[in-house]
C-alpha positions as CSV (number, residue, x, y, z in Angstrom):
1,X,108.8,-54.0,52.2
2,X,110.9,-55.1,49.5
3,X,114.7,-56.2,49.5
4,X,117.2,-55.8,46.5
5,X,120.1,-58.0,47.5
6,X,123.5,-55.7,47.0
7,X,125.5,-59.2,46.1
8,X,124.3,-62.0,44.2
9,X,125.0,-65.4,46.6
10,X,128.6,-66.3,45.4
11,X,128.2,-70.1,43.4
12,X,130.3,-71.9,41.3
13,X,129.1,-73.8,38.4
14,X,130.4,-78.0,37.7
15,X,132.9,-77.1,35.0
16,X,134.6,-74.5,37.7
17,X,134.3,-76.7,40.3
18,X,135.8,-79.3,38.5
19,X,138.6,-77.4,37.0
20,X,139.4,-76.0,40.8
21,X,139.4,-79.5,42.0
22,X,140.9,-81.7,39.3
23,X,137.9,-84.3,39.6
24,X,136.3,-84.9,36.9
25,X,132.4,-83.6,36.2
26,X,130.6,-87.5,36.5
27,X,132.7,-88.1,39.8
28,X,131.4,-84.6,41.4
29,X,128.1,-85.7,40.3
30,X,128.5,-88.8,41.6
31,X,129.6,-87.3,45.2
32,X,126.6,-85.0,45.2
33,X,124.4,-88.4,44.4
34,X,126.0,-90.3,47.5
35,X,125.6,-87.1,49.5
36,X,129.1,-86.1,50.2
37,X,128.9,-82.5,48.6
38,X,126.2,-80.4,48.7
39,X,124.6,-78.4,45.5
40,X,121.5,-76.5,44.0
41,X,120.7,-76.9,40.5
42,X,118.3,-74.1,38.7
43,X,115.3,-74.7,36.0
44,X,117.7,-75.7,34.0
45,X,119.1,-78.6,35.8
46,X,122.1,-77.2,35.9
47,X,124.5,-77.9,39.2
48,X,125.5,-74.8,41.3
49,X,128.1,-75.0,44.5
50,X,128.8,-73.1,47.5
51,X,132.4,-72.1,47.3
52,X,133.1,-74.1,50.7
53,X,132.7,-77.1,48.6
54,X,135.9,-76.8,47.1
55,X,137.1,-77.1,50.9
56,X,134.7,-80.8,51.1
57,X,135.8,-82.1,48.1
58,X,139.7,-81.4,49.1
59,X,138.6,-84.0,52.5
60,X,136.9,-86.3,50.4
61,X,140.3,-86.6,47.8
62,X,142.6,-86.7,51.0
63,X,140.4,-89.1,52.5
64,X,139.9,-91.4,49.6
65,X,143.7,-91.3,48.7
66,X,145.3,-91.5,52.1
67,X,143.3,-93.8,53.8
68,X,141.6,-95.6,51.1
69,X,138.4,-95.0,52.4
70,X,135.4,-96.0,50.2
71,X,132.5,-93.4,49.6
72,X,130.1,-94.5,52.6
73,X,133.3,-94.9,54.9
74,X,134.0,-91.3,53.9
75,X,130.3,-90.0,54.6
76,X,130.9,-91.0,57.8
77,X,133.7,-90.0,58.9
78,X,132.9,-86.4,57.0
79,X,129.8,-86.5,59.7
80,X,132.4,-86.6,62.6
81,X,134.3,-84.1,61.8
82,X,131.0,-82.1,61.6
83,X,130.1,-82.5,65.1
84,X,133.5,-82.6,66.5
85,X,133.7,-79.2,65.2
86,X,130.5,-78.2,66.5
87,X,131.0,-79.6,69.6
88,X,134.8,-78.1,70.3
89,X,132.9,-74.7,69.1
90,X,130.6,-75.1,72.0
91,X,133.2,-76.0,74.2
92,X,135.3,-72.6,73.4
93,X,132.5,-70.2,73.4
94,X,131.7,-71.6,77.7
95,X,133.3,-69.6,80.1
96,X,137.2,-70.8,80.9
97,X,136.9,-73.5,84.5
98,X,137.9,-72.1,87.7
């Protein structure tokens, strides 16, 4: 059976990503090398983003200026937050205590 997709996958390219953001191109490369944002890149080599990234890389600037938190700091602590959120979504989806 074959599948037509309706929708291409919504992704953003650097350059929108970058304009959205205000970072420049080498330091959203550089975040995607440490492993802070997550990309695909096509045949090309170009760099393609999810358009929750924009939502990342507005932690990693508010992390970075508010705290002062240096990159592998920030991995962390972006890893947290991860499974504190998945953890507080298991919690809510149990049934209420008696």
């Amino acid at each position: 059976m074959t599948r037509y997709p309706l929708v291409r996958p919504a992704r953003l390219s650097l350059d929108t990503v970058a304009a959205r953001s205000g970072l420049h191109p080498t330091l959203i490369r550089r975040l995607v090398a440490l492993g802070l944002v997550d990309c695909t890149s096509d045949a090309g080599g170009q760099l393609w983003f999810a358009p929750s990234t924009m939502a990342t890389l507005a932690r990693v600037q508010r992390l970075r200026s508010e705290l002062s938190l240096n990159y592998a700091a920030i991995g962390l602590v972006l890893d947290l937050l991860d499974r504190i959120h998945v953890l507080e979504a298991q919690v809510r989806s149990r049934q209420p205590w008696t």
